[in-house]
C-alpha positions in Angstrom: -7.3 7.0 6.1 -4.4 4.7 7.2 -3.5 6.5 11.6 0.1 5.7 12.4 0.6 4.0 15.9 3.4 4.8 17.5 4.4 2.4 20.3 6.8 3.7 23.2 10.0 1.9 23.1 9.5 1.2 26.6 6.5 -0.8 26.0 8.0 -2.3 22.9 11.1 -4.0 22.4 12.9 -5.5 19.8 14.1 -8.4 22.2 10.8 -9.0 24.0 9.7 -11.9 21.9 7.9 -12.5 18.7 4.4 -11.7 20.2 5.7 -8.9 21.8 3.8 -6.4 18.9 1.1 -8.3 19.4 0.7 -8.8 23.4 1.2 -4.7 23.2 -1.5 -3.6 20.7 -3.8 -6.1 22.3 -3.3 -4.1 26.1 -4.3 -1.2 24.1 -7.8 -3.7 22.6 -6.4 -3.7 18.6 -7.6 -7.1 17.8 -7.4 -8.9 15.4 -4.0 -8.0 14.2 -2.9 -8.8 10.7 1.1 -8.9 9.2 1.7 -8.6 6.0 4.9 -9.6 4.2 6.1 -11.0 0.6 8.2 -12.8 -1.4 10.0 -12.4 -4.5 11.0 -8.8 -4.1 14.5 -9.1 -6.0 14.2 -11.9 -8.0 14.4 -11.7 -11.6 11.8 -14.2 -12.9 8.7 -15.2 -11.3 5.6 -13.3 -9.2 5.9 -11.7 -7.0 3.4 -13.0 -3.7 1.8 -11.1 -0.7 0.4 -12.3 2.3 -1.5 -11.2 4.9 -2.2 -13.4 7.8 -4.5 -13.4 11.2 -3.0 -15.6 13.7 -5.7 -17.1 15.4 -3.6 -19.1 17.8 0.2 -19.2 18.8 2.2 -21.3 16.6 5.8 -22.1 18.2 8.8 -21.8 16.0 7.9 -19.6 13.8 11.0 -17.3 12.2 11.8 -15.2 9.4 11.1 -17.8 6.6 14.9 -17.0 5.1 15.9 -18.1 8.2 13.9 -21.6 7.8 14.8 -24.6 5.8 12.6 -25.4 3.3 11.1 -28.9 4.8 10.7 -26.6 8.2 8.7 -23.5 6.2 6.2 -26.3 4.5 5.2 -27.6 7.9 5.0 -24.0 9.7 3.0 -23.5 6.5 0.6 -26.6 7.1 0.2 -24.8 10.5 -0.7 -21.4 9.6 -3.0 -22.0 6.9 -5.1 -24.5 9.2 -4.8 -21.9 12.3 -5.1 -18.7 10.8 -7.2 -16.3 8.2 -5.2 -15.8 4.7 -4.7 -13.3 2.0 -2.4 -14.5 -0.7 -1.8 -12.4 -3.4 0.5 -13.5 -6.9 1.7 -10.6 -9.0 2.8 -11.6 -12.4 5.9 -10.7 -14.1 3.9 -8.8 -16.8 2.3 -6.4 -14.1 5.8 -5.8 -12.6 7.4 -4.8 -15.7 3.9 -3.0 -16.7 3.4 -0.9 -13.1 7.1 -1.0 -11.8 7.8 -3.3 -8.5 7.2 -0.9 -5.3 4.1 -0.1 -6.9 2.6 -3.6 -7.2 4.2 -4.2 -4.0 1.9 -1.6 -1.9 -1.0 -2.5 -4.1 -0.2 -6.2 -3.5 -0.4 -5.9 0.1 -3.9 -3.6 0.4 -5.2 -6.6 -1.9 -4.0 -9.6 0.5 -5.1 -7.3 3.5 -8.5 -7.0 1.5 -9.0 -10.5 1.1 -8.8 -11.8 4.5 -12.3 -13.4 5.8 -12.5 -10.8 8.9 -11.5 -7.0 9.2 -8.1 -6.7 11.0 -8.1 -3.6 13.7 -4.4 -3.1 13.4 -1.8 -4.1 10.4 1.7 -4.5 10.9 3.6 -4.7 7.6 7.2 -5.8 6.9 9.5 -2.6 6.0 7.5 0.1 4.3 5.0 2.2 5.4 1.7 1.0 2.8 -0.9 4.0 2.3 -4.3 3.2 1.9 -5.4 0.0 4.0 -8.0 -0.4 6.0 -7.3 -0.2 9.3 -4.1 2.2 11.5 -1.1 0.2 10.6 3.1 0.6 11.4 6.0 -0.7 9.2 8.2 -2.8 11.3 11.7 -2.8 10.1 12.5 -6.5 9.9 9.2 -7.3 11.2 9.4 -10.8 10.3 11.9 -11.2 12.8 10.2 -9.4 15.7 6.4 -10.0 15.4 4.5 -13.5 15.1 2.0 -11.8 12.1 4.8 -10.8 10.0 6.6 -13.8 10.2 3.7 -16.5 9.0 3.3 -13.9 6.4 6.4 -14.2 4.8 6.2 -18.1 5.3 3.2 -17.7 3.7 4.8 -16.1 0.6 7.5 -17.4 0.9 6.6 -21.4 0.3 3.7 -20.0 -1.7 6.2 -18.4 -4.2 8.7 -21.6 -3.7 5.6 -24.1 -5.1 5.4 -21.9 -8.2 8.8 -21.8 -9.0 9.1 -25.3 -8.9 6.3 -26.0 -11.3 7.7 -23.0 -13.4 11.0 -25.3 -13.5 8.5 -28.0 -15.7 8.0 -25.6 -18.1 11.5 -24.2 -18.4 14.1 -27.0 -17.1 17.1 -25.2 -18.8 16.8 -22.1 -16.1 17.1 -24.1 -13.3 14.3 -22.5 -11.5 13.8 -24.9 -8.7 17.3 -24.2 -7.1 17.3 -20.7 -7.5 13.7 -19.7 -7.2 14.2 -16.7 -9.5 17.1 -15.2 -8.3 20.3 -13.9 -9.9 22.8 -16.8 -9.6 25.8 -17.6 -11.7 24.2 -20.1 -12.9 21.2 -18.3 -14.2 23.1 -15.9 -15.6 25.0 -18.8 -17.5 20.9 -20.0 -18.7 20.0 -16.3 -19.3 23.2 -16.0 -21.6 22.6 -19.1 -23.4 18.7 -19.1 -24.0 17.3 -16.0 -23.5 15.0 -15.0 -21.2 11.6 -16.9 -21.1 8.1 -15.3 -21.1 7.9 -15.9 -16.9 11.3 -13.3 -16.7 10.9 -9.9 -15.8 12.1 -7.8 -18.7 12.1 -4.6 -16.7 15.1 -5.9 -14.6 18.8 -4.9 -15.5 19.9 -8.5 -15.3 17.0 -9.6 -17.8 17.5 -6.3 -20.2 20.8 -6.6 -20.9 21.0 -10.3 -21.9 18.0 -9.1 -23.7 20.5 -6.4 -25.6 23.4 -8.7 -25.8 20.9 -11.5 -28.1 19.7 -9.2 -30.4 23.0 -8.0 -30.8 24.3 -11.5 -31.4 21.2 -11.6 -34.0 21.9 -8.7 -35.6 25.7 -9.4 -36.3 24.4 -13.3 -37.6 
């Protein structure tokens, strides 16, 4: 059964740094600490990916991954994966549109958590509250702007997610996936109008259903 922490605010503070979560629940002997974050959450084609990640050392300059250019996430990500222990998890559009996002979110993050190579004593995850890992955990609104974990999680997932896109561009050059990754763009919307969706779009999604509608209209009045 997951136990809430509750850190004072005194001890805890938004502007203390991005180890300050972690400098605090190590005082109080929770060690190793995992993050958890992922990527993906509103696009509209693709996986959705999870991370969970044990810093084993500090790494300086690590952010947000939004807030990160690309060529500055793939080195952070060189960094982490050489310095820390990983979970990566890659949710398919088919399980998406089969279990519903939020779902295969909170499941996607007990399974990342579950595949790290050592048991984490505390878990800090991006957001949400997540029900059901192994070890007394708190959502951190924003946590991968205020704690170290969280953050080389969702570079993690982030550049993980990126790499997949980009080969998904191979198979489907007329969506324009390696620019937009996914999202909804004007110009995906223009690709989406023209061609349809492709087997790697999530169908469950308004965007995606209504140009879905909108074809077999068009069919149905050719």
């Amino acid at each position: 059964m997951t136990v809430a922490f509750r850190p004072r605010p005194s001890v805890i503070r938004r502007d203390s740094g991005l180890y300050a979560y972690e400098r605090a629940l190590a005082r109080r002997g929770l060690n190793p600490i995992a993050g958890v974050d992922e990527a993906g959450r509103g696009a509209c084609a693709g996986p959705l990916v999870v991370a969970a990640v044990i810093l084993r050392k500090r790494i300086d300059g690590l952010a947000d991954s939004k807030l990160l250019t690309p060529a500055v996430r793939e080195r952070l990500y060189e960094k982490i994966v050489r310095a820390s222990h990983v979970g990566v998890v890659i949710i398919p559009p088919e399980e998406i549109d089969a279990k519903g996002l939020h779902k295969c979110n909170v499941a996607g993050m007990r399974r990342a958590v579950a595949q790290l190579p050592c048991d984490p004593e505390y878990i800090l995850t991006d957001g949400f509250p997540v029900p059901g890992l192994p070890a007394p955990s708190l959502a951190v609104w924003k946590g991968d702007q205020v704690a170290a974990c969280v953050a080389a999680a969702s570079i993690v997932a982030k550049v993980t997610r990126d790499r997949l896109m980009v080969a998904l561009d191979q198979r489907y050059p007329q969506y324009g996936f390696a620019d937009h990754k996914g999202y909804v763009t004007p110009g995906h919307r223009l690709a989406l109008q023209a061609h349809g969706p492709c087997p790697d779009h999530r169908y469950s999604f308004v965007t995606v259903a209504r140009r879905m509608g909108e074809n077999e209209m068009g069919a149905g009045v050719a």
